[in-house]
C-alpha positions in Angstrom: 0.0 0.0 0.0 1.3 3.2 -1.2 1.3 6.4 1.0 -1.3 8.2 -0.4 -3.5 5.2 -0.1 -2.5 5.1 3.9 -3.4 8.4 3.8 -7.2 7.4 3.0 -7.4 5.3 5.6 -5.3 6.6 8.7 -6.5 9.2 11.1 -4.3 11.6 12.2 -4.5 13.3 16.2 -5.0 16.6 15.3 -6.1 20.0 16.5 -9.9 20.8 14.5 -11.0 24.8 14.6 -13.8 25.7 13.3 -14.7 29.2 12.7 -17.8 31.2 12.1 -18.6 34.8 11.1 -21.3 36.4 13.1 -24.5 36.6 10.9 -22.8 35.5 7.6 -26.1 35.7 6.1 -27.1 39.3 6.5 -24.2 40.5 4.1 -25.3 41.1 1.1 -23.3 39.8 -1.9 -21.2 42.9 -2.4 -20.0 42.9 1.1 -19.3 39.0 1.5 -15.8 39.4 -0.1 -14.9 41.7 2.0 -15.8 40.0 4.9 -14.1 36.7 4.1 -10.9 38.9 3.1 -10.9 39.7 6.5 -11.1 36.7 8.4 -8.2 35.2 6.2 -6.3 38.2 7.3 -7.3 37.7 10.5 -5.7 33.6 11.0 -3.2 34.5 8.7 -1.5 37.2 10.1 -2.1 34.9 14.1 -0.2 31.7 12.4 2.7 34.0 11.2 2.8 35.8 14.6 2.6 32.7 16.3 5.1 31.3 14.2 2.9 28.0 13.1 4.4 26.8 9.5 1.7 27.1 6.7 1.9 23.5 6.0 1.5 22.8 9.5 -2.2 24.0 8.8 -5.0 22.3 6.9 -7.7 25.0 5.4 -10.8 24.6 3.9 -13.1 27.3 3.2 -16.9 27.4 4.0 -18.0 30.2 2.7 -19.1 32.3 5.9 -15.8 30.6 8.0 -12.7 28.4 7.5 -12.4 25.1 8.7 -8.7 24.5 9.9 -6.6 21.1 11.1 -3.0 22.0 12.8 -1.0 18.9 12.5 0.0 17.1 15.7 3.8 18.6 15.6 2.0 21.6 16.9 2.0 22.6 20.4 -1.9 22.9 21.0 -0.8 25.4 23.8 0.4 27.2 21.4 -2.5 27.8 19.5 -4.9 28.1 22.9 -2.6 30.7 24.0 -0.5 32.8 21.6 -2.1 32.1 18.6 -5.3 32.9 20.0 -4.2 36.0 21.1 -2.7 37.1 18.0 -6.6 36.6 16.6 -8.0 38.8 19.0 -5.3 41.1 18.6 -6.0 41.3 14.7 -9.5 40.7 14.9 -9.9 44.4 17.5 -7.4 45.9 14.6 -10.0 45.0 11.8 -13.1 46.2 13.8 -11.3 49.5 14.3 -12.5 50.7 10.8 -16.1 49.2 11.0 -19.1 50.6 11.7 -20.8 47.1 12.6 -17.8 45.0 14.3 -16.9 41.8 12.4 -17.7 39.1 14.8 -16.1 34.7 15.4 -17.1 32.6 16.9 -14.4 29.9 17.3 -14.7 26.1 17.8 -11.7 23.7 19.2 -11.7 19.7 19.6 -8.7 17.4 19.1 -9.2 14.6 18.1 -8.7 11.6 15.0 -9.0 13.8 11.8 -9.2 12.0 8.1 -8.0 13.4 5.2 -8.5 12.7 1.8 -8.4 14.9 -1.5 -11.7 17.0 -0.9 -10.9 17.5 2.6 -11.3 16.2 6.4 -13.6 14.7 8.2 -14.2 12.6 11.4 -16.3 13.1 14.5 -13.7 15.1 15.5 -14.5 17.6 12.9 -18.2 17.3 13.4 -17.6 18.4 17.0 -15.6 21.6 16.6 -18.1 22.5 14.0 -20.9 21.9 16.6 -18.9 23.7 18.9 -18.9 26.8 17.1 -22.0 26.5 15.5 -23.9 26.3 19.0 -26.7 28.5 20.0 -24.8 29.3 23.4 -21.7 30.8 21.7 -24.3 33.0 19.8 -25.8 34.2 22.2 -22.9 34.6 24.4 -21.1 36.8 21.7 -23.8 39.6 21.9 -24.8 39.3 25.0 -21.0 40.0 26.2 -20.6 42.8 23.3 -17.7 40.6 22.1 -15.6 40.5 18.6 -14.3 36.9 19.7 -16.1 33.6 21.5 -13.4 30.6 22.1 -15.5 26.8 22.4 -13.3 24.0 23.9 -15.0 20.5 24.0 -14.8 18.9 27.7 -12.0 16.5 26.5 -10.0 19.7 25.4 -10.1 21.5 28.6 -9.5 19.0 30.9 -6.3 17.5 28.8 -4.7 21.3 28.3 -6.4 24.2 29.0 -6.8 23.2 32.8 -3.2 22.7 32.8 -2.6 26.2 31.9 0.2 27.1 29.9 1.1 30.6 28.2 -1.5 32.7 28.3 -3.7 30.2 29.3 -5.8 30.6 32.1 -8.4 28.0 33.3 -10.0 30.4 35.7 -11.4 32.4 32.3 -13.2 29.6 31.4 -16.9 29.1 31.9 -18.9 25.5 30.9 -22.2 24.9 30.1 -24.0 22.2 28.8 -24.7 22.0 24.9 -27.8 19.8 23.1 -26.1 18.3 20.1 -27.1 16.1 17.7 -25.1 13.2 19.0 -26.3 13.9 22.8 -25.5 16.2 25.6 -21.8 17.5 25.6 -20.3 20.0 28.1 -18.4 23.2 26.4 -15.9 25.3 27.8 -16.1 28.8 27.0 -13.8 32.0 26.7 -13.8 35.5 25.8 -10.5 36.3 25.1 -9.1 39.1 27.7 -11.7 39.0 29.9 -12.9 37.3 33.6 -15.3 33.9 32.8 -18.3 34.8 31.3 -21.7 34.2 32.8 -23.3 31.9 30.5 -26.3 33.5 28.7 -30.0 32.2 29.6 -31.7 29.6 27.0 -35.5 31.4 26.1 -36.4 28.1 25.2 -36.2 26.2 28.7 -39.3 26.7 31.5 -38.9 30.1 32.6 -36.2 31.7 30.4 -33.4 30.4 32.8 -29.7 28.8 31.8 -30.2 25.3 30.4 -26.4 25.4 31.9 -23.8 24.4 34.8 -22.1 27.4 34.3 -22.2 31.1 36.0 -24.6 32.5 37.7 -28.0 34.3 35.7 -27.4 37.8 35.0 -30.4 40.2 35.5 -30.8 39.9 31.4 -31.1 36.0 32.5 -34.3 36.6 35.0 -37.1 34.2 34.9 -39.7 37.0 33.5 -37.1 37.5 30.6 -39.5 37.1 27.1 -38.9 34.0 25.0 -38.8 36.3 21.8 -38.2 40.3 23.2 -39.9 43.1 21.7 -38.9 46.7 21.5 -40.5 49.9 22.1 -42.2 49.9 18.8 -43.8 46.5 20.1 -41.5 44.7 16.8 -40.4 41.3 17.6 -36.7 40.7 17.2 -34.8 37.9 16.0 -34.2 34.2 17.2 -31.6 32.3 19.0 -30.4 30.9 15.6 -29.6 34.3 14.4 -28.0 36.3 17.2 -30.5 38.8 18.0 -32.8 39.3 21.0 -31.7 42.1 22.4 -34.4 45.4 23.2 -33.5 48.6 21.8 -30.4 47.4 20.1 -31.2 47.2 16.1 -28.8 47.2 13.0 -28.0 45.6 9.8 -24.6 44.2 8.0 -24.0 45.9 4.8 -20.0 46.0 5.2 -17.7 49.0 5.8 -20.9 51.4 4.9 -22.8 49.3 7.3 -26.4 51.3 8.5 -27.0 51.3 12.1 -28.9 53.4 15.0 -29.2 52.8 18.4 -25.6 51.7 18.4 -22.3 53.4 20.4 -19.3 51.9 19.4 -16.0 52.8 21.6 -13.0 53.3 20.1 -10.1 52.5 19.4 -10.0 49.4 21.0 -13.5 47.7 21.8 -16.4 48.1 20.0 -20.1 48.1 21.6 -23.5 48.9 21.6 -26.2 50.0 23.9 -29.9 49.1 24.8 -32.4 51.2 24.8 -32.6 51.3 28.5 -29.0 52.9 29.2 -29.3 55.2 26.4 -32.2 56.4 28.5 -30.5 56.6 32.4 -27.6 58.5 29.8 -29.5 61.0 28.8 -31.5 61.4 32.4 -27.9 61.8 33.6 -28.4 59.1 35.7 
């Protein structure tokens, strides 16, 4: 057997990301480009800073994100600390000149990884993918203003991230448990530079509480929280599948020249937006 044909049938341990732009599908065809331009930019630049060898790194395109595979020679606390970094680092430097903030979410499993001539697969693949993909890291990302959401699987965490390592800190870390279509997994998640996040509330379980074991509920968690919330024009915002949900804060992605209102973005370095109720105790002074 030759070794292309080994290659077809051998896994290899390797690191799977997985990462997503924040509502992809609101940018229009014009803008699209531009948006993927800058997410390439974005790993790019973190693998050269991080000094990780391109053909270290498996990349496939999906369109809205970039599916990645870091062979096994890599240290994966490497790429939890310093190459991480360097994203958020780049990432905050792209937001700088947008109106509406590019937002990734970014999944992270390791696991046996096939490759063949279209691609990778394995469950190790479908997991990060999950990861990433999962209506708690969406939720998280607005709920915490934040460019950047980091997902570990459980088997991640445990093997390096609770180990620590440079610019790895457990204590940032937050779980929670995830529905997936293979069962009930625990997730570990980050928002790089900054304390553990308090795991947003699930409107779909009984009483709008966390469907999680991690954090405590924030006052936006509260069991009178609406399912689906409505703002002061009594419109009904988006769903959990597509980031929204949050009263008084409105806007649409239409790239660099991006429309927007009710928004405050604070520059240079993080970019934000408020709700319709602190725009108000602002302008009472309060």
């Amino acid at each position: 057997m030759n070794d292309d044909a080994m290659d077809l049938t051998e896994a290899r341990y390797e690191l799977v990301i997985s990462v997503d732009a924040r509502r992809s599908g609101e940018y229009d065809d014009a803008d699209k480009p531009r948006m993927r331009a800058r997410i390439y930019r974005v790993l790019e630049t973190a693998f050269t800073h991080a000094k990780v060898a391109r053909d270290a790194v498996h990349m496939e395109d999906r369109g809205d994100g970039v599916l990645l595979a870091v062979a096994g020679r890599i240290a994966v606390t490497r790429m939890l600390g310093l190459w991480l970094v360097e994203v958020h680092e780049k990432l905050r430097d792209e937001n700088r000149a947008l109106r509406v903030p590019l937002g990734l979410r970014i999944g992270m499993h390791v696991g046996p990884v096939r490759h063949d001539a279209r691609g990778i697969s394995g469950r190790a693949v479908d997991l990060a993918c999950r990861l990433a993909d999962s209506p708690v890291a969406r939720r998280l990302l607005d709920a915490e203003k934040a460019d950047l959401v980091l997902v570990t699987s459980n088997t991640l965490y445990e093997d390096v991230v609770s180990g620590g390592g440079k610019f790895i800190e457990a204590a940032r870390y937050s779980p929670a448990r995830l529905e997936l279509k293979e069962g009930e997994a625990t997730a570990w998640f980050q928002l790089p530079g900054r304390p553990a996040p308090e795991i947003p509330a699930d409107p779909r379980s009984p009483g709008g509480g966390p469907s999680t074991t991690g954090g405590a509920p924030s006052a936006a968690e509260a069991p009178d929280t609406p399912d689906t919330p409505v703002d002061a024009d009594g419109d009904q915002y988006g769903d959990e599948d597509d980031d929204a949900g949050f009263p008084g804060t409105r806007y649409t992605v239409h790239g660099d020249m991006s429309q927007h209102h009710d928004n405050v973005y604070q520059q240079p370095v993080h970019i934000g937006r408020i709700t319709d109720g602190a725009r108000s105790r602002k302008e009472r002074g309060e």
